[in-house]
N, C-alpha and C positions, 0 to 999 in steps of 0.2 A: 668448538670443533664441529665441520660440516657432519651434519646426518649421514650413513651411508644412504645410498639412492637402491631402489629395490634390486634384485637380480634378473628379472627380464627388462629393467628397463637399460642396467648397463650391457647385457647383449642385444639390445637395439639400437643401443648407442657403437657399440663394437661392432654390428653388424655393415651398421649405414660406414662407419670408419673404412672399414674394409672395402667395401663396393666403390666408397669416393677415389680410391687408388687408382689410378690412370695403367701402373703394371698389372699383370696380368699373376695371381696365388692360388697356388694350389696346396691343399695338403691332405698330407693321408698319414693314415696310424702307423701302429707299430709293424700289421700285418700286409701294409701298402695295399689299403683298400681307403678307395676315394672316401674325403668326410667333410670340406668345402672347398668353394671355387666360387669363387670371385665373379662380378660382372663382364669384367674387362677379360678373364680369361676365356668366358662363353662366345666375345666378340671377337678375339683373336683367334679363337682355334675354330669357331662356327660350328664346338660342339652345344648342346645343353646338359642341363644341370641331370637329367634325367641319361640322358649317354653315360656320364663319368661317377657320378655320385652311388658309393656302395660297390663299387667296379672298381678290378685292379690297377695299379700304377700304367704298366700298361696302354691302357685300352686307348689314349689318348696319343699314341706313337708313332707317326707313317713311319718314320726312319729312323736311325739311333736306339741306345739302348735306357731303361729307365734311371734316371738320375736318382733319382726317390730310394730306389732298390736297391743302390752301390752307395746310397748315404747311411740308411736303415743296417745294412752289412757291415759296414766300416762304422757309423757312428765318428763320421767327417765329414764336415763339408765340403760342398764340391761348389766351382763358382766357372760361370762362362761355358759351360758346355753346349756345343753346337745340335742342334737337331731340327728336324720337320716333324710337325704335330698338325694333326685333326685333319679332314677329310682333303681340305686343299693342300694340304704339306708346305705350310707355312714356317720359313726360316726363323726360327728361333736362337736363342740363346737362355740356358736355363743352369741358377744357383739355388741350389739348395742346405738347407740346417737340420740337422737332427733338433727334433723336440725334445727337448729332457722334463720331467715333470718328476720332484724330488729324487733326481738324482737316477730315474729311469728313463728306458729310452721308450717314449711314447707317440712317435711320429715321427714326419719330416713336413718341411713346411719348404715350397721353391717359389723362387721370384721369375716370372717367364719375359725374356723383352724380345718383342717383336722388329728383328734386323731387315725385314724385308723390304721398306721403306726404302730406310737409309738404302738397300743396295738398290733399288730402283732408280732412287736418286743417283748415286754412284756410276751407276750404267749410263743415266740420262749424258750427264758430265762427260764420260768419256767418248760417247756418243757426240756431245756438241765439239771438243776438241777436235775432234777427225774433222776433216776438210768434207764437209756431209755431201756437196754436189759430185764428190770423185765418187765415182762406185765403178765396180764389176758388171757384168752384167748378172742378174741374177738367174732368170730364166730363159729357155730355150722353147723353139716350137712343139716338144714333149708336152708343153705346158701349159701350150692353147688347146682347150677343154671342145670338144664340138664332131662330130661326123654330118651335120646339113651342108648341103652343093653351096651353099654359100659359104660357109664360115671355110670349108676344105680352099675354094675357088681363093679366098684370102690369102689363105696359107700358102696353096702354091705359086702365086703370084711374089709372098715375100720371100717364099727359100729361092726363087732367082734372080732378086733383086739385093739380098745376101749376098751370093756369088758375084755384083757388079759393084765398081767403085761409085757406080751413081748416084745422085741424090734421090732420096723417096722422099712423097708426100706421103702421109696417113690421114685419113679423110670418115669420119664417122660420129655419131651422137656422142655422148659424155657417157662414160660409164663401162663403153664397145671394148675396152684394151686396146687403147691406142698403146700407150707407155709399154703394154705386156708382148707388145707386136715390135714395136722397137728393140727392147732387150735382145730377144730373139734375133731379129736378123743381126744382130753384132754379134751377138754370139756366133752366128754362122759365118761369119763373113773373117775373110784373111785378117782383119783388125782384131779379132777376139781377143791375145795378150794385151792388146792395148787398152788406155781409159774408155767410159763408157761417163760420159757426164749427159746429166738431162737440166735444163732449164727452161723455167714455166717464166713463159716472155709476157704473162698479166698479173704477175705476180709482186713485181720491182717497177719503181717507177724509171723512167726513158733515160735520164741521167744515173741512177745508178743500173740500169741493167748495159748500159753500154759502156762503163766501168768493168762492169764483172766480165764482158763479155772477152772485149777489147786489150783490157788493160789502162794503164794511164803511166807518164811519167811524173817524176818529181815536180810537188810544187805546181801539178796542174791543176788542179783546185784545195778549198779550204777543207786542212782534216784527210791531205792525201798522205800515203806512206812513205817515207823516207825511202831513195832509190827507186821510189814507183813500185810498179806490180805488174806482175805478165795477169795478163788476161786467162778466158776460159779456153780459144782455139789456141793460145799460146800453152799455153798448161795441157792439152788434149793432142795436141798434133800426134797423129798415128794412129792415132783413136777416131773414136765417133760421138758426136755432140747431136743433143737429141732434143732440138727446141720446140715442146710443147706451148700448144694454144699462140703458135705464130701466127694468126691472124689480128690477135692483141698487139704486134710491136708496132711501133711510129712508125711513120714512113722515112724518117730522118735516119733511123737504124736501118730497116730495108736494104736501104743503099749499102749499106757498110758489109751487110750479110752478102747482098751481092758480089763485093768485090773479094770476100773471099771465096766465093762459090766460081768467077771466072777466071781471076789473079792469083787463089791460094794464098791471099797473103792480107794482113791485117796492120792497119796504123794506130798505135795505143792515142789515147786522151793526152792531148799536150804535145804531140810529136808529131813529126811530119816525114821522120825517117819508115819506112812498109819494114814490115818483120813477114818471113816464108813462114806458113803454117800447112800441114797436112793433116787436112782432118777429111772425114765422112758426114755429112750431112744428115740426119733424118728428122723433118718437119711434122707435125701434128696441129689437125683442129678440128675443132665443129664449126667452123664459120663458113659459111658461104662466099668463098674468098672471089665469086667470079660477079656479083653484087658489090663486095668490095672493091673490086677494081671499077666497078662506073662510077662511082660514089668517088672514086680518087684517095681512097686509104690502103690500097695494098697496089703494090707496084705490078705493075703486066710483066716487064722483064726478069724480076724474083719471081714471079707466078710463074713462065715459062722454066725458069732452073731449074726449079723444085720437083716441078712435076713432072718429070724426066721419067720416075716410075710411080704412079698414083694408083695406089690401093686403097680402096677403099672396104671398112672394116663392117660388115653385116648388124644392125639394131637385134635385140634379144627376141623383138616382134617377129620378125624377119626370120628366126632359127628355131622355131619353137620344140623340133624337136629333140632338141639339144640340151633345154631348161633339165629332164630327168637329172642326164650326164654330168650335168655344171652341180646341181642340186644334190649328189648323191660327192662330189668330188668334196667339196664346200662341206659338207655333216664330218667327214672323214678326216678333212685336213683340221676342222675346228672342235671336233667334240673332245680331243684330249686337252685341247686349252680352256675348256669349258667344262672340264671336270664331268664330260658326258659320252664318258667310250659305250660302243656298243651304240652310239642312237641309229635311226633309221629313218624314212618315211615312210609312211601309210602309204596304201594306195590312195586312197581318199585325197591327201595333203599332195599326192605326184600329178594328179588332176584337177585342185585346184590352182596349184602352179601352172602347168600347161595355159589353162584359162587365163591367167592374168596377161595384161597388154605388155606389162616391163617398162614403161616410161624411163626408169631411169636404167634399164638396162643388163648388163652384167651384174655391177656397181650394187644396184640396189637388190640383186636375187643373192647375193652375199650377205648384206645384212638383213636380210628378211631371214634368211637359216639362222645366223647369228642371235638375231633376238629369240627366234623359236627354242634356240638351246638353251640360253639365259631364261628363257619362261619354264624350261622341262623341270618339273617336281625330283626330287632326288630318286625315287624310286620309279623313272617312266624312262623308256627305252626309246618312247615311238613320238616321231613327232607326229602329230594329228593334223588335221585341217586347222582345228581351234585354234593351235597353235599358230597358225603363219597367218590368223585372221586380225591379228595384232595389229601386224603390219600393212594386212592390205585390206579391211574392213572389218565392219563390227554386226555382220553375220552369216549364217552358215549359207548363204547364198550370194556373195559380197561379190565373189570373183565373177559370177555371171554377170554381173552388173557393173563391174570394171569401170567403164566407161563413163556410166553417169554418174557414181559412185566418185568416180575424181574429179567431174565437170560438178557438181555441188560442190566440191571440198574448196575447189577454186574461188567458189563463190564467197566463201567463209573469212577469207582473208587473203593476203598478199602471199608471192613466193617465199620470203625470208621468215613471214609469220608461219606459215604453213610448216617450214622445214624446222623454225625452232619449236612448235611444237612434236614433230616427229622427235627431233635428239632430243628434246628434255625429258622425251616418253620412254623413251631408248636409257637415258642414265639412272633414272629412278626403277626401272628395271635392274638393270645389272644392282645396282648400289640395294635393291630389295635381295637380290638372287643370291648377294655374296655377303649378307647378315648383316649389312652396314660396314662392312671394310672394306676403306677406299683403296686401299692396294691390290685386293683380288679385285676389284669390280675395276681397276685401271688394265689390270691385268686380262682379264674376260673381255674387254674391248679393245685392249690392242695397240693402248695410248701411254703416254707417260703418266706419274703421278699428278707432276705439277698439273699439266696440259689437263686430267679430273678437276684436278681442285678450283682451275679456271672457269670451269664449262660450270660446275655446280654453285660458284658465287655470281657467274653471267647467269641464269634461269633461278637460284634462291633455291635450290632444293638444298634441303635439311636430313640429317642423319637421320 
């Protein structure tokens, strides 16, 4: 017969047992005072051992009531019980066992599984079933953030281009709200019951965007649907169709857009019978469309449709006094998603904002706040300077130096190199700030699960 093996090496053996468990164990005694926890429980809840350990059942509970404390009472177990635990109030599910130790009641012992995932995923799912290009409009000119003579001069120019059945152009760098400027005047405009569909014309290649666009019938190419498919101005008539970064489409498509912008009416792929559509136009780009037209990629007579009412949308350079407003909106609308109510800016951090140039605009003075929250310590209110030097240099004088400060950075590597070191810097944050769980830190950025776990096997970052 085997030797027994000593007694602390079989509680190091039962130790490491426990820790290898992927769920998440807690247990407490008889008087439901915490007396271990698991590894897996300290990454799920993003308490420490030093939080729960010697503390009441409790203490570990944003919502719900303790399972522990209605098993110890009863001396029944209980299984499946729904609740939010530890600082991010994370979706759980919790079973728990009365511990009996001859024939006394000495504890309870719960298994924790964290559901949050799965309904991520859940959500993604029902999310991709919807037909994602229909949408509502979401926002209104409530929504455009700003009091500078330029960004107002925008505005009024689109609430009375709202009121007109005409076509707009929107005309501005990457980043300005184009898209956010569009929503808005549909919402204003006599079409607002109707659809509001947006498509990015550099997004899809020229055969299938003029599928999506058009429509097709039966059998007009390989892998088409049975009966055909109405297109996008077929599917939207009475609405407004909102085609981003149209200085990307063929000129082969051009034409087609034209003849619904002077005809109203559209020929699907495969047909030669015209279908009546009633839609609303609104164009968007940063392209230099009047360059394009020498060059011979963008049509003169689409050029003149479009631009019937051409607005054009103010750079972040351009509005600087506005950076506060945008800056203080952005903390406000993001610190409850970021488990950061109550933040604020310094003065210090509201001027070295002001100083920075905005290259990238609106766009990127959003995720400059975003990272600053994800970097705030649990017990700091303010965001600092330090904090947004993250994002816009690596030190306390970064932002006077803007300029040369990015003209090195260029020198360093290409555009796409540049930008995948900013997001790889961007997800090892969040995935630090939210204890290594990839569901709050998908959650704190704003993305889906999957769409995390993509980004983190494309850049190799590790738990």
């Amino acid at each position: 017969m085997r030797q027994d093996r000593p007694a602390e090496e079989l509680q190091r053996i039962l130790w490491t047992i426990i820790n290898s468990i992927q769920d998440a164990i807690s247990v407490v005694d008889e008087n439901g005072i915490g007396i271990l926890f698991n590894k897996a429980y300290c990454r799920l809840t993003g308490l420490r051992d030093t939080d729960v350990l010697n503390k009441p059942a409790e203490v570990d509970i944003a919502e719900g009531e303790s399972v522990h404390m209605r098993v110890l009472q009863t001396g029944q177990p209980l299984k499946g019980v729904p609740m939010k635990v530890g600082p991010y109030k994370r979706n759980v599910l919790v079973s728990c066992a009365p511990l009996y130790v001859n024939g006394t009641l000495r504890g309870s012992v719960g298994i924790i599984h964290d559901v949050s995932e799965i309904r991520a995923l859940m959500d993604e799912l029902q999310r991709t079933k919807q037909k994602v290009r229909q949408l509502e409009s979401k926002y209104s000119f409530e929504d455009i953030i700003g009091d500078s003579p330029a960004i107002r001069q925008a505005v009024d120019l689109a609430r009375v281009a709202a009121a007109t059945p005409a076509s707009v152009l929107l005309r501005g760098e990457c980043g300005t709200g184009k898209e956010l400027f569009a929503h808005a005047i549909h919402e204003a405009s006599p079409r607002r019951e109707k659809q509001f569909i947006r498509v990015n014309c550099s997004a899809l290649p020229e055969s299938l965007l003029e599928s999506e666009l058009f429509g097709y019938t039966e059998g007009a190419f390989t892998g088409a649907r049975k009966r055909g498919k109405k297109g996008i101005f077929e599917e939207g008539s009475g609405g407004t169709v909102f085609l981003d970064e149209i200085g990307a489409m063929h000129v082969g498509l051009q034409a087609k857009i034209l003849r619904v912008l002077q005809e109203g009416e559209v020929v699907r792929v495969g047909e030669a019978k015209p279908v009546p559509v009633d839609v609303r136009i609104i164009a968007a780009t940063n392209a230099d469309l009047e360059t394009l037209i020498l060059a011979g990629k963008f049509r003169k007579d689409l050029y003149y449709r479009l631009n019937v009412l051409p607005i054009v949308i103010p750079p972040l350079a351009e509005r600087k006094e506005d950076v506060p407003l945008l800056a203080e909106y952005y903390i406000n609308r993001m610190s409850q998603d970021y488990n950061r109510l109550g933040a604020m800016l310094s003065a210090e951090a509201q001027a070295t904002l002001q100083e920075y140039q905005w290259p990238g605009n609106v766009r990127e003075l959003k995720n400059v706040i975003a990272r600053a929250l994800i970097n705030l310590k649990r017990d700091e209110t303010v965001v600092e300077a330090r904090h947004l030097m993250i994002s816009l240099g690596n030190g306390p004088q970064a932002t006077a130096a803007a300029a040369a400060a990015e003209s090195c950075s260029v020198k360093q590597g290409t555009l796409s190199e540049l930008h995948a070191r900013w997001e790889r810097g961007i997800l090892s944050d969040a995935l630090r700030a939210a204890g290594g769980n990839k569901t709050e830190a998908s959650k704190r950025l704003g993305i889906s699960i999957r769409n995390l776990y993509n980004k983190l096997d494309k850049y190799d970052i590790k738990d």
